[in-house]
PASE-129893 format. One record per residue (C-alpha): residue in three letters; x, y, z. Coordinates in Angstrom, 3 decimals. Layout:
BEGIN
ala, X, Y, Z
...
END
This chain:
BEGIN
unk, 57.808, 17.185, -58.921
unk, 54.856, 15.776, -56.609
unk, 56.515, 15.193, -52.741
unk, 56.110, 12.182, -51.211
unk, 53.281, 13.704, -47.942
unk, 51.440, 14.980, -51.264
unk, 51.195, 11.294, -52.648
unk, 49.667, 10.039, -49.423
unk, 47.474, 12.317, -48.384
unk, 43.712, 10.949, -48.342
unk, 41.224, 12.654, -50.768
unk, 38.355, 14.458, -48.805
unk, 34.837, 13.623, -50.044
unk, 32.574, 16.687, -49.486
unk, 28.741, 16.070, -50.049
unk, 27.320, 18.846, -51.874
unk, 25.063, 21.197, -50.525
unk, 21.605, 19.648, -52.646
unk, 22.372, 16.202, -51.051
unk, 22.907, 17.731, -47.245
unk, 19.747, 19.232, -47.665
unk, 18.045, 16.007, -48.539
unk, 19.557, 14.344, -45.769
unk, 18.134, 16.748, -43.077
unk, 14.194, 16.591, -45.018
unk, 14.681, 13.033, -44.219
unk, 15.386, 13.363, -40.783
unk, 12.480, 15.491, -40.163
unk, 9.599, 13.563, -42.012
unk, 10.525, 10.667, -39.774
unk, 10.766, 12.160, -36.993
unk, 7.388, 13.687, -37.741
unk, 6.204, 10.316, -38.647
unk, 7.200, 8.843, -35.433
unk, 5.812, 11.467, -33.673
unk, 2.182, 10.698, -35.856
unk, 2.529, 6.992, -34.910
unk, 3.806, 7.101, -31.055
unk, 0.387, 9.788, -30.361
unk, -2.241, 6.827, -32.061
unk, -3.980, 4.375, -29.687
unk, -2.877, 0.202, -30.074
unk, -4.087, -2.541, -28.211
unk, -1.596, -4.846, -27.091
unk, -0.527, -8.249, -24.973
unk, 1.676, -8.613, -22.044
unk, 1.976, -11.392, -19.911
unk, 1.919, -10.831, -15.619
unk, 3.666, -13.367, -13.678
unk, 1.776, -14.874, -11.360
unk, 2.625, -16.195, -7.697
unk, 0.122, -17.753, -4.825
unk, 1.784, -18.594, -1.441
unk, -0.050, -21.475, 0.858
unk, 0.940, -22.361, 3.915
unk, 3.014, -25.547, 4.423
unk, 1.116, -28.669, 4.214
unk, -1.304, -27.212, 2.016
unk, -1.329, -27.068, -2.001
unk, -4.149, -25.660, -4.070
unk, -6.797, -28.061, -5.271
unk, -6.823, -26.687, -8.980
unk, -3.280, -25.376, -9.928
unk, -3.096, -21.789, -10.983
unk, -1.770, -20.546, -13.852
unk, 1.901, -19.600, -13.741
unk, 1.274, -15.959, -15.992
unk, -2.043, -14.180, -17.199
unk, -2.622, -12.614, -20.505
unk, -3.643, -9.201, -20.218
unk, -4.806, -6.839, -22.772
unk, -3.447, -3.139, -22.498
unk, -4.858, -0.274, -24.544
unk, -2.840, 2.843, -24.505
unk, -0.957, 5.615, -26.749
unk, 2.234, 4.628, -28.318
unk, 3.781, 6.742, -25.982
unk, 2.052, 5.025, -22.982
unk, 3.254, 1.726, -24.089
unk, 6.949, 2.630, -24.757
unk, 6.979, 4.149, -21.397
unk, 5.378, 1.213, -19.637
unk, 8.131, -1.144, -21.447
unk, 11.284, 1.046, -20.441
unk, 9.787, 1.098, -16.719
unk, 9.199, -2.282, -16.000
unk, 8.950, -4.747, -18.806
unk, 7.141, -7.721, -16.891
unk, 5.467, -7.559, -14.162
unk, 4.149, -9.659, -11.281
unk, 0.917, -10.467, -9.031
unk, 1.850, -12.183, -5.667
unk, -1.553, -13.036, -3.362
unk, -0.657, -14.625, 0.017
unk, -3.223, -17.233, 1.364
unk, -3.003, -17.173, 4.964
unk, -6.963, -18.852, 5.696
unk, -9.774, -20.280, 3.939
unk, -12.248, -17.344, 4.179
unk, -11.002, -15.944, 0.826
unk, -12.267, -18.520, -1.608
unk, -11.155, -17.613, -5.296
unk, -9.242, -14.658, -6.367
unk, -12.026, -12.506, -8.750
unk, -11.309, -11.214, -12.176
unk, -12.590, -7.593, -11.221
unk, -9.789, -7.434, -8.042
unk, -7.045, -9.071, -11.249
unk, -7.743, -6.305, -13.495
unk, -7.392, -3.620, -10.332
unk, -4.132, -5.149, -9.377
unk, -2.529, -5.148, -12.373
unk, -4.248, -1.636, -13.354
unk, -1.956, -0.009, -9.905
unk, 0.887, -2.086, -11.672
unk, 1.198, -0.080, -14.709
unk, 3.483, 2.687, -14.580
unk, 1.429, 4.924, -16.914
unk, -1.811, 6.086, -15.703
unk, -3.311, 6.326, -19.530
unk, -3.298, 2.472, -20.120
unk, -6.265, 0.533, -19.397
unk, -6.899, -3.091, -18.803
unk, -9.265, -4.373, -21.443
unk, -9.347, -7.757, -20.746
unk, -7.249, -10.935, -18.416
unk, -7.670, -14.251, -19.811
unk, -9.340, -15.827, -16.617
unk, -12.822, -15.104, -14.381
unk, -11.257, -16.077, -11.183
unk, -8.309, -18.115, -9.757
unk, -9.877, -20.776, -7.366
unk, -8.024, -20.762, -3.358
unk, -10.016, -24.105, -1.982
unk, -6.690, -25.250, -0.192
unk, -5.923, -29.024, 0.464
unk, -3.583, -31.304, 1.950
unk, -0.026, -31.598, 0.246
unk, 1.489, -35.061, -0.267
unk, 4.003, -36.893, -1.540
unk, 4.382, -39.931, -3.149
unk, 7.262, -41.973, -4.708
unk, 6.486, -43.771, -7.912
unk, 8.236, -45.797, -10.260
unk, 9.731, -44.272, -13.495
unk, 7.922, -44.991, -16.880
unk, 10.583, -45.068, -19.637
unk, 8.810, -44.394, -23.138
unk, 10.909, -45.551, -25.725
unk, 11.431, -46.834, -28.891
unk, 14.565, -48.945, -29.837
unk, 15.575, -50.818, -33.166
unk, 19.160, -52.752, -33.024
unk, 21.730, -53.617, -35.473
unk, 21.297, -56.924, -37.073
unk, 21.743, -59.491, -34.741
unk, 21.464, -57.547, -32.017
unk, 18.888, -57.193, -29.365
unk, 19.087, -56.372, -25.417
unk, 21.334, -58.075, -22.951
unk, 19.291, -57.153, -20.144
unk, 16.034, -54.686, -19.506
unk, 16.412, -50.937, -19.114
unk, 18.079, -49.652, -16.158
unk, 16.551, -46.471, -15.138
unk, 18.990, -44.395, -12.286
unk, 17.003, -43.383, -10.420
unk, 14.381, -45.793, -10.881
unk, 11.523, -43.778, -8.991
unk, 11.066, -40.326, -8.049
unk, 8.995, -38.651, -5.647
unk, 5.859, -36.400, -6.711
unk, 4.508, -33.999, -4.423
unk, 1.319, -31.968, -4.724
unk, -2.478, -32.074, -3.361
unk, -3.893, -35.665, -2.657
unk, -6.516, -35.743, -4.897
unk, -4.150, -34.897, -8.085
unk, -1.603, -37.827, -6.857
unk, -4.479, -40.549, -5.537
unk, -4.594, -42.335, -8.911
unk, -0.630, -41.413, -10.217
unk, 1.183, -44.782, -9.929
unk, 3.941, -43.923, -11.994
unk, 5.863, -41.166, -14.052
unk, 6.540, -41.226, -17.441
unk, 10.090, -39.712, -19.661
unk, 10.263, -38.013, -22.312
unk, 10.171, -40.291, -25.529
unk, 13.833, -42.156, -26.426
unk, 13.989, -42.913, -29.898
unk, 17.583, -45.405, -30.947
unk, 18.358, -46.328, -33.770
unk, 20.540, -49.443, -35.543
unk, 22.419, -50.410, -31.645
unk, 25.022, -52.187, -31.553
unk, 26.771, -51.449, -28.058
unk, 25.994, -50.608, -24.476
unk, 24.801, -47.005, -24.279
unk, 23.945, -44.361, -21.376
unk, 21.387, -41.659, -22.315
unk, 20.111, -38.793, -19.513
unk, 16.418, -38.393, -20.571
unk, 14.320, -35.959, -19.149
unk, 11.504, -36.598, -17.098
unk, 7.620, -35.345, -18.601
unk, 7.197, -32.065, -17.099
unk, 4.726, -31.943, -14.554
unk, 1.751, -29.567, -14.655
unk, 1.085, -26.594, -12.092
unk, 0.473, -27.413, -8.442
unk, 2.778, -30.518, -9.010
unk, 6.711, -31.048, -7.849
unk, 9.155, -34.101, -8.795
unk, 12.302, -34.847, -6.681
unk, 14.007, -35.313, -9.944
unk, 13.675, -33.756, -13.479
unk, 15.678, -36.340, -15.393
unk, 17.235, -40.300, -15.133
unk, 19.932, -41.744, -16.825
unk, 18.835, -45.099, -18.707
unk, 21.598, -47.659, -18.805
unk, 20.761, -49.928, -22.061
unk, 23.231, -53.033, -22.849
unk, 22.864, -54.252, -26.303
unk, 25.090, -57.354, -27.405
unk, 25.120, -59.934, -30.227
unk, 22.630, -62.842, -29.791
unk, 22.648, -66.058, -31.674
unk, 20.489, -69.658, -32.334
unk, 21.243, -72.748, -29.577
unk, 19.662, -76.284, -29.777
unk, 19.030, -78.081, -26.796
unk, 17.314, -81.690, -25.912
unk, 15.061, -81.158, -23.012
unk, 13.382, -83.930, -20.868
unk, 9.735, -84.089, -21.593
unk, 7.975, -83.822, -18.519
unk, 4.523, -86.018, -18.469
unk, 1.456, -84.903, -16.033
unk, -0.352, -87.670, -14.857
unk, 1.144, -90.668, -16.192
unk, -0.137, -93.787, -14.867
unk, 2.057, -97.143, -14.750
unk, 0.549, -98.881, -17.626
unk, 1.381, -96.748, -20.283
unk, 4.586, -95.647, -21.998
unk, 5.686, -92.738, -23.921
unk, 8.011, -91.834, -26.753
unk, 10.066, -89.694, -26.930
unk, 11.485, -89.096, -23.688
unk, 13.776, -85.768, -25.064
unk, 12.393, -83.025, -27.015
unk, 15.131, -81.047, -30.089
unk, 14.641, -77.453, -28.616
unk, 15.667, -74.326, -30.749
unk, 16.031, -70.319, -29.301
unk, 17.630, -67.159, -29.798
unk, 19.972, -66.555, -26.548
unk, 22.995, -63.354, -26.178
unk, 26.258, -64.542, -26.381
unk, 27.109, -63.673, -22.759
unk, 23.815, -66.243, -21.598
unk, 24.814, -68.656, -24.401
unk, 26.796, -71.366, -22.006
unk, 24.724, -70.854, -19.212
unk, 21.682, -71.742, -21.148
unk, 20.892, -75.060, -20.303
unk, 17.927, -77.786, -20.653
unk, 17.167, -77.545, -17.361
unk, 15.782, -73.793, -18.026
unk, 12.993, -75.214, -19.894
unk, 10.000, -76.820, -19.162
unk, 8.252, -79.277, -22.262
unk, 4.732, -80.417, -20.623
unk, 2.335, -83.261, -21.473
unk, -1.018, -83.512, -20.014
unk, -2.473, -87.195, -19.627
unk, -5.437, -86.142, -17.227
unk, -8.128, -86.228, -20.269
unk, -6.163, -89.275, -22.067
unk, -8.326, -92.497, -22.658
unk, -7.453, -95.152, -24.922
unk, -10.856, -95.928, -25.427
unk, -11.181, -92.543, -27.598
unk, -8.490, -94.077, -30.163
unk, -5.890, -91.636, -29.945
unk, -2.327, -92.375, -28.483
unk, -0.813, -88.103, -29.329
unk, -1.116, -85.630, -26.345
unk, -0.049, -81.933, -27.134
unk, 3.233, -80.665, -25.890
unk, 3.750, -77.555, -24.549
unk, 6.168, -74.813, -23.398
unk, 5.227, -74.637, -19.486
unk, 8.522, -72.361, -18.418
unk, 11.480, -70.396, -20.271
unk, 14.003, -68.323, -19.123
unk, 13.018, -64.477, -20.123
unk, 16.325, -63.711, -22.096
unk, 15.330, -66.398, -24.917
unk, 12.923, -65.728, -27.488
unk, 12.088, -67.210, -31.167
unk, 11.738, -70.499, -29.474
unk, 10.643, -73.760, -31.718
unk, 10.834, -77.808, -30.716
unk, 9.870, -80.803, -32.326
unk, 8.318, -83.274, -32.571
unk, 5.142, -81.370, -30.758
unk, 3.518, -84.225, -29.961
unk, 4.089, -87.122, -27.583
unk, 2.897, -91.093, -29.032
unk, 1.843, -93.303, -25.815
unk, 1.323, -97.384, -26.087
unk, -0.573, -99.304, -23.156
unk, 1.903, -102.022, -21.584
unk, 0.308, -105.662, -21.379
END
């Protein structure tokens, strides 16, 4: 009879002796392989940060880059090495006068060449010639914010009100001839669809290009949609020189427009201006019509139609 410690004890697995063996052969093939591989020569690309300090006041004329490509050729041993030392590195040049007018690509490759922890590795090739220093006067300059948008509503829908951007400008900074012809700064795009209801979005400002600083990175756009529907008015015609003898018909105008329902009672025929022009009107020429036309409307209306679009006149004897 089997005892209970004999029930639950766990079976030991052995591997036999053929598959231990193949194990190990394994092991060392790829460790000679690695060996093979680490000892051959590779071309590679690493990216150096790059820094240039100028004085206050001053900015660089052209903008250098940010971080050079550099080409490295070493031993796989060389490169692993490099890696586990430092795996970026970084070029810092301090601009303390204008004698020193560009940074050359033969001092670059030295630089980074004392950079590199191994001395096998080489510096094949940087992808600049030189890094111009012509220094110039730093300025700022506050500008309005662009908002770049597209926005579809619901049906029957539109906007209450224009775009409120917060903050509405921002303040760019850089070298005067970069900022002499910037009069504004655009966002990223804002695409909406189908609205329906107020919204608040953050959008993020167009990232500006080396050499160039904003006092903000993003705005927050305020955009009121609400319902809109049609209103008829009758608006006073107003006649341009109208001399006593003659009379006109009609004196009111049916107007029709698209207003939001929050504007819809405060819409009123005053708002509008319906023009006729008599100053080329003759009798003599046989017509009594003169054109009508929209002279002023408020800016929340849109879609708007009246009739008739014509004025009569008759001479008074």
């Amino acid at each position: 009879m089997l005892r209970l410690p004999q029930i639950l004890k766990r079976p030991q697995i052995k591997l036999s002796e053929d598959r231990a063996i193949l194990l190990v052969c394994i092991g060392i093939a790829l460790a000679f392989w690695l060996l093979v591989k680490l000892s051959q020569t590779y071309k590679v690309i690493r990216e150096v940060d790059l820094s240039l300090r100028v004085p206050n006041g001053k900015a660089l004329a052209a903008p250098a880059p940010a971080a050079l490509k550099v080409e490295l050729e070493g031993s796989g041993w060389q490169l692993m090495f490099e890696y586990l030392m430092n795996a970026r590195h970084n070029l810092v040049y301090e601009i303390k006068n204008q004698r020193e007018t560009a940074i050359s690509r033969i001092r670059l490759e030295e630089d980074i060449q004392r950079k590199l922890a191994s001395d096998g590795l080489k510096v094949l090739d940087i992808n600049i010639d030189n890094i111009s220093l012509q220094l110039e006067d730093k300025v700022t300059k506050k500008v309005p914010v662009a908002l770049l948008s597209r926005l579809t509503f619901a049906p029957e829908h539109e906007l209450q009100r224009e775009v409120l951007l917060s903050p509405d400008s921002v303040t760019v900074s850089g070298p005067a001839s970069q900022l002499q012809l910037l009069f504004s700064w655009p966002t990223d795009s804002l695409v909406l669809y189908q609205l329906n209801d107020r919204i608040q979005r953050a959008i993020a400002l167009r990232k500006p290009p080396a050499g160039i600083e904003l006092s903000h990175h993003e705005v927050l756009a305020d955009i009121a949609v609400e319902q809109f529907t049609e209103k008829w008015l009758f608006v006073p015609l107003t006649v341009a020189h109208l001399s006593d003898s003659l009379k006109f018909f009609p004196d009111k105008v049916k107007l029709t427009c698209v207003v939001g329902l929050s504007r819809y009672n405060d819409l009123q025929p005053g708002d509008f201006t319906l023009l006729a022009d008599l100053h080329d009107f003759s009798p003599a020429k046989g017509s009594n019509t003169a054109p009508i036309v929209l002279a002023r409307q408020p800016y929340y209306v849109r879609n708007v139609y009246y009739t008739p679009q014509s004025v009569e006149f008759y001479i008074l004897k």
